[in-house]
N, C-alpha and C positions, 0 to 999 in steps of 0.2 A: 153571434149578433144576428137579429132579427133584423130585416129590410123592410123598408116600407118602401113608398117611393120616393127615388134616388135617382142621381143621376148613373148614367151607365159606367163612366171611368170612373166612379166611388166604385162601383161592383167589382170590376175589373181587378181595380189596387186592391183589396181589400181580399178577393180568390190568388190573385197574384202572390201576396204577402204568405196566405195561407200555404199555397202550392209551395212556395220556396223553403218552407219550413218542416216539410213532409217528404215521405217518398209518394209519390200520387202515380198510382196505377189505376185511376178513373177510367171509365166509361157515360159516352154520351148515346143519351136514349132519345128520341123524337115524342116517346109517347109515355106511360104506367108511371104519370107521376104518384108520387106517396101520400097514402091516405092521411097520413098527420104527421106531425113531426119525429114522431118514435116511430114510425113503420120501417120496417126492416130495410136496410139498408150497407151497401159497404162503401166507407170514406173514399171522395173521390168522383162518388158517382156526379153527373150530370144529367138533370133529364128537365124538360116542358112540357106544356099545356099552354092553351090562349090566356095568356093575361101573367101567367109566374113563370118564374125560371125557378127550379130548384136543385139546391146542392147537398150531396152527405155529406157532414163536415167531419164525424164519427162513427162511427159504427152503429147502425139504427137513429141516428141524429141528423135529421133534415133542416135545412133552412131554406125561407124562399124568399124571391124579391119580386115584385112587381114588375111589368114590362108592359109598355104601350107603345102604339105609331107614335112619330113626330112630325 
């Protein structure tokens, strides 16, 4: 699933649901987010940049969500 913006406990449940259904050996990165959705990647990952949060959700399969102040 593609995020737009959302609220943050949508994200949350919705990684949450994921995580419970996998083994998740992720990694969280502060910085090298992915050039586009198929850039190489392994499930799990974590990483940002100002404005997305993004998640591997498969192997070379990114997905990202929007993030702002409140």
């Amino acid at each position: 699933m593609v995020y737009g913006t959302v609220k943050a406990k949508e994200v949350i449940a919705e990684i949450d649901k994921d995580l419970a259904t996998t083994n998740w050996k992720g990694a969280i990165h502060s910085s090298a987010a992915p050039a586009s959705a198929g850039a190489t990647g392994v499930a799990g990952t974590i990483t940002w940049e100002s404005g997305f949060l993004y998640v591997c959700v498969a192997t070379d399969t990114w997905q990202r969500v929007a993030i702002a102040t409140w």
